[in-house]
N, CA, C and O atoms as a MOPAC input file, in Angstrom:
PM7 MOZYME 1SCF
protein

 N     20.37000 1    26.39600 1    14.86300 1
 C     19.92900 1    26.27200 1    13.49200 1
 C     19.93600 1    24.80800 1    13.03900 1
 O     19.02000 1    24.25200 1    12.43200 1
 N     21.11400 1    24.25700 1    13.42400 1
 C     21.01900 1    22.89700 1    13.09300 1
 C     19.97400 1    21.91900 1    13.42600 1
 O     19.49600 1    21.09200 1    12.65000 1
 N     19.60200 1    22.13900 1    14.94000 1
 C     18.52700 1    21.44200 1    15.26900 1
 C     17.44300 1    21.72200 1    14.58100 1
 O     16.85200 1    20.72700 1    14.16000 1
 N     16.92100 1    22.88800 1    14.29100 1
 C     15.85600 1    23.11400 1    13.78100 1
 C     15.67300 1    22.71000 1    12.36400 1
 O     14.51000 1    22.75500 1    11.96300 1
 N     16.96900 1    22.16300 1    11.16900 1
 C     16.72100 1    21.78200 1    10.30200 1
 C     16.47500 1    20.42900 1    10.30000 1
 O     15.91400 1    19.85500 1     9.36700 1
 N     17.00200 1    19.71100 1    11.64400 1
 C     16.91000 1    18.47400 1    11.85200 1
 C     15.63500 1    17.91800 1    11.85400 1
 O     15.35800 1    16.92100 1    11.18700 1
 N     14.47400 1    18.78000 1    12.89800 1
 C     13.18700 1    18.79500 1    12.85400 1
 C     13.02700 1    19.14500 1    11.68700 1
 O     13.11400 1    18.22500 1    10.87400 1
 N     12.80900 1    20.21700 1    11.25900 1
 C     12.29400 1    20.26300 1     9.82500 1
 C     12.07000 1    18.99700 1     8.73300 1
 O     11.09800 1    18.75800 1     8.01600 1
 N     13.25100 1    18.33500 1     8.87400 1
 C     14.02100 1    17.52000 1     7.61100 1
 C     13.03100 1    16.08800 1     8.55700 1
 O     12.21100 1    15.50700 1     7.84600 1
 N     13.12300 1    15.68300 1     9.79800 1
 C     12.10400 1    15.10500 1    10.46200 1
 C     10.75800 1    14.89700 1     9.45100 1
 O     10.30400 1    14.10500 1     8.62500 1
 N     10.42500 1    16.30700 1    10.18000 1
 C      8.88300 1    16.37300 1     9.97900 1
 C      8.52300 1    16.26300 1     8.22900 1
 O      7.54300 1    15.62600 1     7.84100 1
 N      9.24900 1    16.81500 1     7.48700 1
 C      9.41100 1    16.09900 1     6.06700 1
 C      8.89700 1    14.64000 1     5.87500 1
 O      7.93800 1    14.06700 1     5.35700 1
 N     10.17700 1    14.29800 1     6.65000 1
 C      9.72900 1    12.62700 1     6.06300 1
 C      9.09000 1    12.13000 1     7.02400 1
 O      9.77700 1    11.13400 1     7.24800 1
 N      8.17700 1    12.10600 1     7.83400 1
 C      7.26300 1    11.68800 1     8.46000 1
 C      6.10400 1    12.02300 1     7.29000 1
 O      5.67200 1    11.16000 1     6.52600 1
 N      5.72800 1    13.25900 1     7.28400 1
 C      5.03300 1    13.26900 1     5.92200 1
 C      4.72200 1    12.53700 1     4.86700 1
 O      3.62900 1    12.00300 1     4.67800 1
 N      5.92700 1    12.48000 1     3.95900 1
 C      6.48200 1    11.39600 1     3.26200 1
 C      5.88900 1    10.41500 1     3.27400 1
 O      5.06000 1     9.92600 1     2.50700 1
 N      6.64000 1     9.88900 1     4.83300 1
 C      5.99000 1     8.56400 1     5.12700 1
 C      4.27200 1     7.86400 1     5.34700 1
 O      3.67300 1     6.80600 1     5.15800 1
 N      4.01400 1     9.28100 1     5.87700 1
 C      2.69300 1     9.23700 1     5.85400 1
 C      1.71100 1     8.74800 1     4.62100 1
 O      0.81600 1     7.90500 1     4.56400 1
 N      2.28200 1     9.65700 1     3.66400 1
 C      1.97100 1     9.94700 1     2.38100 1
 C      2.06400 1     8.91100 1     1.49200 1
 O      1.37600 1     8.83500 1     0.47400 1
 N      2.97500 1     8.02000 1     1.87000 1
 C      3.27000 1     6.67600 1     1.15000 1
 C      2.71700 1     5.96500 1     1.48900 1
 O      2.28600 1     5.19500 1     0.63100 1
 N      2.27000 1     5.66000 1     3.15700 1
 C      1.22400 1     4.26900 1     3.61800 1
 C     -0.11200 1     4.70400 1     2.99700 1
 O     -0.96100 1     4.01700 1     2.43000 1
 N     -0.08500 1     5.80000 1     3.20700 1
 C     -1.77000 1     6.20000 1     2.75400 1
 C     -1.88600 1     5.54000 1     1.01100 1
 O     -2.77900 1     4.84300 1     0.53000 1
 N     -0.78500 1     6.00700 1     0.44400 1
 C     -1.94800 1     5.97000 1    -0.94900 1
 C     -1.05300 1     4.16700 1    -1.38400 1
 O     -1.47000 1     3.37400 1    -2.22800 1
 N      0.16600 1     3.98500 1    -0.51900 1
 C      0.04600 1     2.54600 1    -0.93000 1
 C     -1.38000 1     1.54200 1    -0.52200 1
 O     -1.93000 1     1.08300 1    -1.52300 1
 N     -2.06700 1     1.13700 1     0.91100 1
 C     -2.85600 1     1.39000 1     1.03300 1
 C     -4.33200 1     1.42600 1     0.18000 1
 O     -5.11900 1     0.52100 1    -0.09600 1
 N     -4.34800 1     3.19800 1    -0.17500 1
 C     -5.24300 1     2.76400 1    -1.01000 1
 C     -5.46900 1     2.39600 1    -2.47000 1
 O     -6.47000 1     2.17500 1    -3.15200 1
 N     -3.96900 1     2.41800 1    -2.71800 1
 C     -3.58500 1     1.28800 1    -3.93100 1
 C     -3.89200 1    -0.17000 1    -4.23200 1
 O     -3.90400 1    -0.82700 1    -5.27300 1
 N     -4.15700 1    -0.46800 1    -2.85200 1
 C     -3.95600 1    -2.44600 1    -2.31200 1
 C     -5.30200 1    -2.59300 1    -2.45500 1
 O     -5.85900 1    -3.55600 1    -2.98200 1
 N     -6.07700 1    -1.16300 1    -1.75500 1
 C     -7.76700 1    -1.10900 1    -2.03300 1
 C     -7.93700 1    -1.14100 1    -3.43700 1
 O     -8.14500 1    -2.27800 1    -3.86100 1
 N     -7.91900 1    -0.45200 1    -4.09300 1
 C     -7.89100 1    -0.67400 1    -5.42100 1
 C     -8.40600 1    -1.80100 1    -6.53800 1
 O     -9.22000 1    -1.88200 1    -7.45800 1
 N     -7.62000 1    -2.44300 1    -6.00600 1
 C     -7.02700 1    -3.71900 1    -6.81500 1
 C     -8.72200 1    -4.72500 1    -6.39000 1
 O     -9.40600 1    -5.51400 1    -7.04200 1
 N     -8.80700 1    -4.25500 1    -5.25000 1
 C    -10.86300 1    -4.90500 1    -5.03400 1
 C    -11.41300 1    -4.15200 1    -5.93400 1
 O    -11.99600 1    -4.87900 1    -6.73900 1
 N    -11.51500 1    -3.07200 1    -6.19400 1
 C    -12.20500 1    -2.61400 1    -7.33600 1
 C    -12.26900 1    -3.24400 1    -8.97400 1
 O    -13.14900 1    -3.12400 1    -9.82700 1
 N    -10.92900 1    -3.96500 1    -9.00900 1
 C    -10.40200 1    -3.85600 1   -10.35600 1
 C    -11.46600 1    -4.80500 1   -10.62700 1
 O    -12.38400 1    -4.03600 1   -10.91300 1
 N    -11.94400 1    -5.99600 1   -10.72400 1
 C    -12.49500 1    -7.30700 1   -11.87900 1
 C    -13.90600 1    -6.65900 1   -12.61400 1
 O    -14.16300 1    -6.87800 1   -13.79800 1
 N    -14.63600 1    -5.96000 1   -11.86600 1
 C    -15.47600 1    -5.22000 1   -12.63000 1
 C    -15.27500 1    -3.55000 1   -12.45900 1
 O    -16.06800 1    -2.82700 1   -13.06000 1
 N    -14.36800 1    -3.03300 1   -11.75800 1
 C    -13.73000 1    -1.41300 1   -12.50000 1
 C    -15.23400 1    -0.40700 1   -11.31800 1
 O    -15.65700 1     0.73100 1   -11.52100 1
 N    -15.58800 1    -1.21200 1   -10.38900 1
 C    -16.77700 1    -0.35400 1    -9.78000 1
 C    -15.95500 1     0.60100 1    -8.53000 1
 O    -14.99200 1     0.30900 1    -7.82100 1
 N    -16.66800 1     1.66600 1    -8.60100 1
 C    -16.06400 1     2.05200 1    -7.12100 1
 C    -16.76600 1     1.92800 1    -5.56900 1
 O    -17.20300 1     0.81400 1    -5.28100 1
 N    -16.85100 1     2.63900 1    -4.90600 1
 C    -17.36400 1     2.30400 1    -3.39800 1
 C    -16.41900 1     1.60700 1    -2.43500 1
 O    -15.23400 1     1.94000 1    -2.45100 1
 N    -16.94400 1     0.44400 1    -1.39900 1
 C    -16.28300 1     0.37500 1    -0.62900 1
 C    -15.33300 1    -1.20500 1    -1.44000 1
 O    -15.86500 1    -1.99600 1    -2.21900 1
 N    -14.21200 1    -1.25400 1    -1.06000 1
 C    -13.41800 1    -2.47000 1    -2.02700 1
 C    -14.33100 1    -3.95600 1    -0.99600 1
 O    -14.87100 1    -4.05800 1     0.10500 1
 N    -14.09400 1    -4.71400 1    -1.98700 1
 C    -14.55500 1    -6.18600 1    -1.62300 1
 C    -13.74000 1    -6.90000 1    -1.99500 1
 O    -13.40500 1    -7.12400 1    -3.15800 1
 N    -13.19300 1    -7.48400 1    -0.69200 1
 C    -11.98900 1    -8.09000 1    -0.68900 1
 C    -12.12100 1    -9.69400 1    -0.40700 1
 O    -11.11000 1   -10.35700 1    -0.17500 1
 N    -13.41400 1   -10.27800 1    -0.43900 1
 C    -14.11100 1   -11.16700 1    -0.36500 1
 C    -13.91800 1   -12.35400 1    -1.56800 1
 O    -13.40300 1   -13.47200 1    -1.53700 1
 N    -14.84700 1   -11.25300 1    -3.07000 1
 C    -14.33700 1   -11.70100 1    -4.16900 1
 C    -13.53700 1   -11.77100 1    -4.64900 1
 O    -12.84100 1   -10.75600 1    -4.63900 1
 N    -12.98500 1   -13.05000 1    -5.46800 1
 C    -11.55600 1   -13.22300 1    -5.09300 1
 C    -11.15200 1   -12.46000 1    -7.23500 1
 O    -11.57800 1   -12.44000 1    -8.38900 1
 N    -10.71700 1   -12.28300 1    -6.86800 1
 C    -10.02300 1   -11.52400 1    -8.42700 1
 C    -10.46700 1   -12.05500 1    -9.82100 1
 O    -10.76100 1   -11.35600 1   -10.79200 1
 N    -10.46300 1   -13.65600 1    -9.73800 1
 C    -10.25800 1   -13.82600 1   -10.80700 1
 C     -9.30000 1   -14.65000 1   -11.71600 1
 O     -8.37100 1   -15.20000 1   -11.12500 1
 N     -9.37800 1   -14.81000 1   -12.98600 1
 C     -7.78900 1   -15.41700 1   -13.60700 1
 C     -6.92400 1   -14.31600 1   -14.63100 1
 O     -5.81400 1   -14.53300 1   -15.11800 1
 N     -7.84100 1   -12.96200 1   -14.82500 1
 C     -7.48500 1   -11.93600 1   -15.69100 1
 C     -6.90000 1   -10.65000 1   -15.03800 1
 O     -7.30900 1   -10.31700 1   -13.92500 1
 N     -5.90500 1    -9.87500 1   -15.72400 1
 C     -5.07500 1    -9.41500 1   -15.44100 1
 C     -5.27600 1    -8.41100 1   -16.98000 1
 O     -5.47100 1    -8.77500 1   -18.14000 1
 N     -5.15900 1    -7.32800 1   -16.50100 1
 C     -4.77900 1    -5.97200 1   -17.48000 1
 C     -3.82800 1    -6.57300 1   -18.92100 1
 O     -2.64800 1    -6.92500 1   -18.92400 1
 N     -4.58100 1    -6.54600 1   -19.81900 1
 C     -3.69200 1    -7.10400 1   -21.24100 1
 C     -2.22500 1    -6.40300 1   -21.22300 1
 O     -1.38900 1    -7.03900 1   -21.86500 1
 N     -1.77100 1    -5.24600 1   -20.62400 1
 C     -0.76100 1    -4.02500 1   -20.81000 1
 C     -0.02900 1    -4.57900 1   -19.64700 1
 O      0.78200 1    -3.76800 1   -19.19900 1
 N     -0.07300 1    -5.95700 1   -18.88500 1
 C      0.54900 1    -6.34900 1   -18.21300 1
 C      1.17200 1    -7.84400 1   -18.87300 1
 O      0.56300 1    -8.91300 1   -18.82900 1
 N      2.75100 1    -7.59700 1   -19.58500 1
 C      3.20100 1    -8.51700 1   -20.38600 1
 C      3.76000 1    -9.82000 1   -19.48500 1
 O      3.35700 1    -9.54600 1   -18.35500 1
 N      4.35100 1   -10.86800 1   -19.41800 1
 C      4.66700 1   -11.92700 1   -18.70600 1
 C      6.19400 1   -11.54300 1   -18.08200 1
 O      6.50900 1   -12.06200 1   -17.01100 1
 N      6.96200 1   -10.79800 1   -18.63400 1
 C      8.31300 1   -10.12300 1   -18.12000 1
 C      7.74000 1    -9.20200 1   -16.62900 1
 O      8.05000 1    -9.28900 1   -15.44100 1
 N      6.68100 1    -8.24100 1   -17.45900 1
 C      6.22700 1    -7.23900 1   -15.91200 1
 C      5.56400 1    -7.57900 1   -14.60100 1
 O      5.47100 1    -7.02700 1   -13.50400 1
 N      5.05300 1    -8.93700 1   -15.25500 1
 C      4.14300 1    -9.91800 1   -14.00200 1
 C      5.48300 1   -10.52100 1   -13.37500 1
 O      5.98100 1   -10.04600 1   -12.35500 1
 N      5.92000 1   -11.39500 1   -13.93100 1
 C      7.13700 1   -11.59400 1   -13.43000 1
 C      8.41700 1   -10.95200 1   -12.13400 1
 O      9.04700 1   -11.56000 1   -11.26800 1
 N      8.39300 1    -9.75800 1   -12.45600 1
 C      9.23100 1    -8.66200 1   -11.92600 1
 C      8.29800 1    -8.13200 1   -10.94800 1
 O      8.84900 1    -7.82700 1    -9.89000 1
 N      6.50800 1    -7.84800 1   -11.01100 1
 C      6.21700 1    -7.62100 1   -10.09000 1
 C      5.74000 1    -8.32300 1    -8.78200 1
 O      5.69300 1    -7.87300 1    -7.63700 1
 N      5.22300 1   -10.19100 1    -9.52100 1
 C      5.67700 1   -10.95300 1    -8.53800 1
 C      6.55700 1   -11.05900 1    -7.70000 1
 O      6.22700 1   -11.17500 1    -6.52000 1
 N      8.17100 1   -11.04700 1    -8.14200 1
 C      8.96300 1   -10.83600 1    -7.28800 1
 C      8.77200 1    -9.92600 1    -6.06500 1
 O      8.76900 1   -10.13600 1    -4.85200 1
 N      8.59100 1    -8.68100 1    -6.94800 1
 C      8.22400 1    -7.72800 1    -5.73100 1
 C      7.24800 1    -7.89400 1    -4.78600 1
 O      7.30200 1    -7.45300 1    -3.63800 1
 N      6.38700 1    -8.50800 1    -5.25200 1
 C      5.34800 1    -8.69900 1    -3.85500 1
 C      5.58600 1    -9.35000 1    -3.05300 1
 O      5.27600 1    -9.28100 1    -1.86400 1
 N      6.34500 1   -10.29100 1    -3.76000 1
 C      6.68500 1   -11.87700 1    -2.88500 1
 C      7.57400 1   -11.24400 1    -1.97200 1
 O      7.41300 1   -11.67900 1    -0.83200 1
 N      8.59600 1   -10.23000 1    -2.08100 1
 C     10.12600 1   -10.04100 1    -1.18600 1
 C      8.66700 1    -8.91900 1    -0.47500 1
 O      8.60600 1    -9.13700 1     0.73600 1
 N      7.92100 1    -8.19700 1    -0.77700 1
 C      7.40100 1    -7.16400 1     0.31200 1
 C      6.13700 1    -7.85300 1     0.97600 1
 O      5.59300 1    -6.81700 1     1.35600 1
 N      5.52800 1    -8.57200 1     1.26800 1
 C      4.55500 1    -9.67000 1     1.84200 1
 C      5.45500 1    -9.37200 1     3.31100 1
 O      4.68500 1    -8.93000 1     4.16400 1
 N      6.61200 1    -9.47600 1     3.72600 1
 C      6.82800 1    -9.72200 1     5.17500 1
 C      6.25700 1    -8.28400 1     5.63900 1
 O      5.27000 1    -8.11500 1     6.35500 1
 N      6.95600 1    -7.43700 1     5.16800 1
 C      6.94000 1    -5.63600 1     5.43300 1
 C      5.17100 1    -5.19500 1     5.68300 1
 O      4.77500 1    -4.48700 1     6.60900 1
 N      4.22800 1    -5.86000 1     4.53200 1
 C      3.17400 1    -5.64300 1     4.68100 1
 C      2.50000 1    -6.38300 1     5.37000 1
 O      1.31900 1    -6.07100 1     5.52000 1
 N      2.96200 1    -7.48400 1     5.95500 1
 C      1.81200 1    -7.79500 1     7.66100 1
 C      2.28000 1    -7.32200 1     8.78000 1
 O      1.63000 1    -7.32300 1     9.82500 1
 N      4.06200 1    -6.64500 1     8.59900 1
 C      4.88600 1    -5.79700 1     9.54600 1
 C      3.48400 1    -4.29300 1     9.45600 1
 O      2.65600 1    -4.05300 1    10.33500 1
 N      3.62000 1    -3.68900 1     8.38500 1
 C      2.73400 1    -2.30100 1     8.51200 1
 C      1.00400 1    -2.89900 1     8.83300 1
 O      0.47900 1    -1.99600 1     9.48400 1
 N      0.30300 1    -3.68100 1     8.68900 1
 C     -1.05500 1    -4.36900 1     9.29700 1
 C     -1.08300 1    -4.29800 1    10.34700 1
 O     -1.94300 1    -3.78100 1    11.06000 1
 N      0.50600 1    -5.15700 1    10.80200 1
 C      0.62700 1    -5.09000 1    12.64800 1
 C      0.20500 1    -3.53600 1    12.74500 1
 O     -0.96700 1    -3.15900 1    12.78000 1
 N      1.42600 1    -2.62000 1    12.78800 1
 C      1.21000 1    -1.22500 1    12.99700 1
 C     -0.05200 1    -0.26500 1    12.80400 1
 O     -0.45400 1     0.59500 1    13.58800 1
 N     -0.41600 1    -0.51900 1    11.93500 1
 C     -1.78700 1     0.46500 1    11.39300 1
 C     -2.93900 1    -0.21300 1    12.56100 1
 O     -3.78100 1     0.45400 1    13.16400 1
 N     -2.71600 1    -1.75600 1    12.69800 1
 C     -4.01400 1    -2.24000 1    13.43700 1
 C     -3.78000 1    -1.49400 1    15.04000 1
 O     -4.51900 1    -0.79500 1    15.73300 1
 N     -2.49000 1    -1.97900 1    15.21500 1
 C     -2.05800 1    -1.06700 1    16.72400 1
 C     -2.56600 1     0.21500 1    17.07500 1
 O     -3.17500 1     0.57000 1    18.08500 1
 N     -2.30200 1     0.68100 1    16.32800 1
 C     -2.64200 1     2.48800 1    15.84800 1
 C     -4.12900 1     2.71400 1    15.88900 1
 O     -4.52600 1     3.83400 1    16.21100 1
 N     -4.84300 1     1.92700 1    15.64700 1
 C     -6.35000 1     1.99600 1    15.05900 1
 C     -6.95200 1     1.81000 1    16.86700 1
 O     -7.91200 1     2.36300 1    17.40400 1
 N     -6.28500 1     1.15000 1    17.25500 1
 C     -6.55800 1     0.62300 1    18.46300 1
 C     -6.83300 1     1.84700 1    19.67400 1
 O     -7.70500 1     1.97300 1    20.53300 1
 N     -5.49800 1     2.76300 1    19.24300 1
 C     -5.42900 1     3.56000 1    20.40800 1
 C     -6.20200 1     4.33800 1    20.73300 1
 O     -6.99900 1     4.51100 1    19.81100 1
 N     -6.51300 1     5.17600 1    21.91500 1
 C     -7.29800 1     5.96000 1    21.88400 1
 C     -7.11100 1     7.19800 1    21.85200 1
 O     -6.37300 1     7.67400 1    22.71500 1
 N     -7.67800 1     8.01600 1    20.92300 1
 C     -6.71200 1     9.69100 1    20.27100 1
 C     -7.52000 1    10.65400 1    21.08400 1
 O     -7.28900 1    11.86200 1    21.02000 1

């Protein structure tokens, strides 16, 4: 029984995990959409811009700078991985 909750509880957070690269991801896509709000494929070419969502105050930019700045290593760590992955043959 134990083992089998072990898998279980496994296969959970693999899920999870799944579930989190995916829509972080296509969160990061996103953000190509944002300067004119279009959808389709993101263009990551054009570069953003100097404007930023008014509902984003100088405290929340702040705090989320931080955050990007400390997760920047993690996210060319998951690039490595996803590109690896993309690679293989299924």
């Amino acid at each position: 029984m134990k083992k089998l909750a072990i898998r279980r509880e496994h296969r959970i957070n693999e899920t999870r995990a799944e579930s989190a690269i995916k829509d972080y991801v296509d969160h990061v896509a996103d953000i190509a959409k944002f300067p004119d709000a279009t959808g389709g494929t993101p263009d990551f070419d054009t570069p953003l811009g100097d404007t930023l969502p008014a509902s984003i105050d100088p405290e929340t930019a702040a705090g989320l700078a931080s955050n990007l700045r400390a997760a920047l290593p993690r996210i060319r760590e998951l690039l490595g991985l996803l590109t690896r992955r993309g690679k293989e043959d299924g």
